[in-house]
N, C-alpha and C positions, 0 to 999 in steps of 0.2 A: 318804554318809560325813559324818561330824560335822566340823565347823569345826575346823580343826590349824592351827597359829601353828607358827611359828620364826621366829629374826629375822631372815630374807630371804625363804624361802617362806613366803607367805601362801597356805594353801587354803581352798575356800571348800565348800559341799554339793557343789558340781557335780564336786569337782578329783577325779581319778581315777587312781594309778599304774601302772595296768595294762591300762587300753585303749593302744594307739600302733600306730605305723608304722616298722620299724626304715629307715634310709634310708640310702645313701652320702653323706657328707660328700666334694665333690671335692677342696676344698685341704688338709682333712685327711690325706684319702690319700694324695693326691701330695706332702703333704710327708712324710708316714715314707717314703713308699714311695721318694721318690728320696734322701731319709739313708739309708735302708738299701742303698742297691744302690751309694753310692758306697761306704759301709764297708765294703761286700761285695768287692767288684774292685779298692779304692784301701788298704782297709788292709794286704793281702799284700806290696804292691807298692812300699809306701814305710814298711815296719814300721821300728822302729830304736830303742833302747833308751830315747833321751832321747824319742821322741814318744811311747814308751806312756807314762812318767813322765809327761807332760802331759796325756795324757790319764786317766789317776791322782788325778791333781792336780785337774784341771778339774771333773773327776765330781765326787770329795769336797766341794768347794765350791760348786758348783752344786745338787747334791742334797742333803745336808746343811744348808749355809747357807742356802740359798736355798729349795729346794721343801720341807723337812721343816720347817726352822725358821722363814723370812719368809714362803713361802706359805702353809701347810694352820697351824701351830700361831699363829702372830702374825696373817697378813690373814685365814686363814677364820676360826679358832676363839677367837681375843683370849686366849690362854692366856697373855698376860703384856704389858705393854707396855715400850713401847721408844722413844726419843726417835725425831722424823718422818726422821732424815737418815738413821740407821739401819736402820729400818722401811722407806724406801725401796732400801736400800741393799740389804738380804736379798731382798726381793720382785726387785727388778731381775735378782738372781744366779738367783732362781727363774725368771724368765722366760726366762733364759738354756741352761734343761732344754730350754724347745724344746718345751713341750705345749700350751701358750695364753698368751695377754695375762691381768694379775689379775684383769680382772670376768667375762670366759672359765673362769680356773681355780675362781673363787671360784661363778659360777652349775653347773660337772660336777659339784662337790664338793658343792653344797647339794640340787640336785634328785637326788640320787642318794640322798643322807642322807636325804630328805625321802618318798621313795620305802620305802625300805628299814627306814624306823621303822613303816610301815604295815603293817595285818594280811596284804597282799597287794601284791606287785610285779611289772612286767614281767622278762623272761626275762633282759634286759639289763643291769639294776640289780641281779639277783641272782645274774650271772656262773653262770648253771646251765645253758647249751647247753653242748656237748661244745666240748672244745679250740681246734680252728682255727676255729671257729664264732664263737665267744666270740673267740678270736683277733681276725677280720674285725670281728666287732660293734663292739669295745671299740676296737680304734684307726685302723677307717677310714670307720664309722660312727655315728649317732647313733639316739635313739629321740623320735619326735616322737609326746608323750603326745596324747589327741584333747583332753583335759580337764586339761589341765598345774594348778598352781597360780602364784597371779600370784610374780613374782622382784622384786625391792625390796631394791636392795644401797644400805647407809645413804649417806648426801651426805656425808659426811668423806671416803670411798673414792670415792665415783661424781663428786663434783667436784674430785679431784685432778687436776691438772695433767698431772703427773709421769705418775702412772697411765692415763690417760685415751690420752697419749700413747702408753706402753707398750702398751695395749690397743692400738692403731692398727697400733703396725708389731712388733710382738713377732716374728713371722718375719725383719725386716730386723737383728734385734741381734744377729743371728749375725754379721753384715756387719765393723761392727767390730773384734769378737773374733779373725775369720777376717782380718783385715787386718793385725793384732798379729799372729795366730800367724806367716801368710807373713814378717811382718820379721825375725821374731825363729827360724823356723825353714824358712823356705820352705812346701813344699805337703806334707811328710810332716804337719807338725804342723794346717794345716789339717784333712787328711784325719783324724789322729786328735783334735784336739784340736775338733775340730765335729761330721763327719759318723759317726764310732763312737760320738762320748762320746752326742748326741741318739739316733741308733740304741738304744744300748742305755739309755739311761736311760728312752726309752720303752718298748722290749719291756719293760725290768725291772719298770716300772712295773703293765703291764697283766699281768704275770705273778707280782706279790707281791697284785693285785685279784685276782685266777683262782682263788687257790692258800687266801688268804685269809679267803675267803668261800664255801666248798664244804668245809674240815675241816679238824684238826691241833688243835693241843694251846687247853684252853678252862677258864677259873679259874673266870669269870662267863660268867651267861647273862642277854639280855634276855629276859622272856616277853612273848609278843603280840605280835611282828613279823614281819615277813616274812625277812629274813636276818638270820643271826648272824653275828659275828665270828669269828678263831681266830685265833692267834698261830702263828708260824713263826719257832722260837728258833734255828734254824741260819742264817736269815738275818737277824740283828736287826743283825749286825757293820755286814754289808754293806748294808745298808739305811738306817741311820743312826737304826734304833729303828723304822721306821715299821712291820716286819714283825712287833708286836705288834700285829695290830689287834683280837684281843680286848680286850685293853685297851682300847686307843679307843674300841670300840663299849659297853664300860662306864664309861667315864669320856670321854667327849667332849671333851672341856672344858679338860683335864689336859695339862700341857705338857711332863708326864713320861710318856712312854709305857709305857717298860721298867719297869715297878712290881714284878714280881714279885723274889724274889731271884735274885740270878744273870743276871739280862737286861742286858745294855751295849746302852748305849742313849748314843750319842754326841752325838746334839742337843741330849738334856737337858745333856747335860755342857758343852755349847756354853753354854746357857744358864743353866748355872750359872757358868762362867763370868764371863756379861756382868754377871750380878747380882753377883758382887763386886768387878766394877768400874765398879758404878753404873749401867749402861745397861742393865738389867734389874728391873722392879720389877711388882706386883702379881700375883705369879705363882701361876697357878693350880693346885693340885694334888687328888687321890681325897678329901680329906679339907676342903678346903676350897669343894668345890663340889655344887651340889645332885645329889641320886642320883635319877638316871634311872627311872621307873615301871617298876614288873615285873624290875627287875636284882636276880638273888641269886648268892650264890658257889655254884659246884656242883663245888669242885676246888682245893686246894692245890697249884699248880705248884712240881715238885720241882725244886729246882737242880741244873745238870747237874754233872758230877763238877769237882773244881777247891779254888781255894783258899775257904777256908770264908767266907760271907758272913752278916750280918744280916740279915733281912727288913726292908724296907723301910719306915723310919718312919708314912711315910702307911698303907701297907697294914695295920700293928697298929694304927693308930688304927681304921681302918674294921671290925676284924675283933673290936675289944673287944667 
């Protein structure tokens, strides 16, 4: 295989996406597996109007804030910067999803990408085993390639402090949070405001990858890779934007996901936001970043019924 650069994976001739080993990760597992089985038997049992509100609450901000906006579009992808207190501040709310520490989220998120831009990938990275398969794989397992490519996350992130720490005890910051909720609502809001909100923000997680990456609605296509993207416009709401990832898979880089008309896409709105109030600058969008090899449009996504909208500025730049 010819020498592939990104700016974390380095492959080299030998790097290979599709020899591996899939394997059980133990703390992996047993950390879904006992969020889920407390949400399971403890959320019936102490359900109550103000704890789902918190758990409402907690989701939106966590996922949103935190995993769409400070993890994957600010710490993976630099689609915009953001003052360090800030930056720490969203990443922290990310961490508080409950799926890894940031040099954790930020190595699933590149070796997978790194994978998947190649002419050929494991069965893993291209969520193509049937359902509970893919299930098991993706959140209790990992894929240990024979011939991985070297990971080289830059020293501004890998010598952070802050980070470095969060990587250490990412599982313990539920600690906190669940110590606030017991004050402030005893053990119902624990149970939803920890062990439902992590439950499902994981299942949601590994079932907007499933769903994502196997078919649905597709504007662009990359050619010469091994997976494509597809967007899933009935859940863009509840995703926070992130269930366009045709978009993503053609425009990486781009801190607006929901590009097409008609797509709400709540993060970017986040992050417009912050840009008009200063704490949001060099943001990246379709039109100001380079275009991916082999990407052409194969598809006008039609806006679903509603109030009438413009097509989206960047999108008739790119499409003059």
């Amino acid at each position: 295989m010819d020498v592939v650069s990104t700016d974390r994976m380095i492959a080299g001739p030998g790097s290979d996406p599709v020899r591996g080993k899939v394997v059980w990760i133990p703390g992996k597992s047993l950390w879904i597996t006992g969020m889920t089985l407390v949400a399971i038997i403890g959320a019936p049992l102490t359900f109550s109007l103000d704890a789902f509100v918190v758990f409402i609450i907690l989701t939106a901000l966590t996922i949103c804030l935190g995993h769409s906006v400070g993890m994957h579009r600010l710490l993976i992808h630099r689609s915009f910067a953001a003052p360090l207190w800030l930056e720490r501040t969203l990443v922290y709310l990310g961490v508080l999803v409950g799926m890894a520490g940031p040099f954790g989220m930020v190595h699933a998120h590149d070796i997978r990408d790194w994978a998947q831009r190649q002419e050929a990938c494991h069965d893993l990275y291209a969520h193509r085993r049937p359902f509970l398969t893919d299930a098991f794989w993706q959140m209790h397992c990992a894929v240990h390639l024979d011939h991985p490519p070297r990971f080289v996350i830059e020293d501004r992130v890998a010598r952070d402090r802050f980070y470095r720490f969060l990587e250490a005890t990412w599982m313990l910051q539920q600690v906190p949070l669940a110590l606030l909720l017991f004050a402030l609502g005893g053990i119902a809001y624990v149970v939803w405001g920890v062990a439902v909100r992590v439950a499902v923000s994981l299942t949601g997680h590994w079932l907007v990858g499933h769903f994502a990456h196997r078919g649905g609605e597709q504007g662009w296509r990359v050619d010469g890779v091994a997976v494509q993207g597809y967007n899933l416009p009935r859940f863009g709401l509840v995703t926070f934007g992130e269930a366009y990832h045709g978009n993503h898979h053609a425009f990486p880089g781009s801190a607006r996901l929901g590009i097409e008309p008609g797509q709400v896409d709540l993060g970017w709105w986040f992050i417009r936001l912050l840009s008009r109030l200063g704490l949001a600058s060099e943001i990246k969008l379709p039109a100001n970043t380079q275009r991916r090899a082999g990407l052409r449009r194969v598809a006008a996504v039609v806006a679903r019924p509603g109030p009438r909208r413009r097509a989206c500025p960047v999108l008739r730049t790119l499409l003059r």
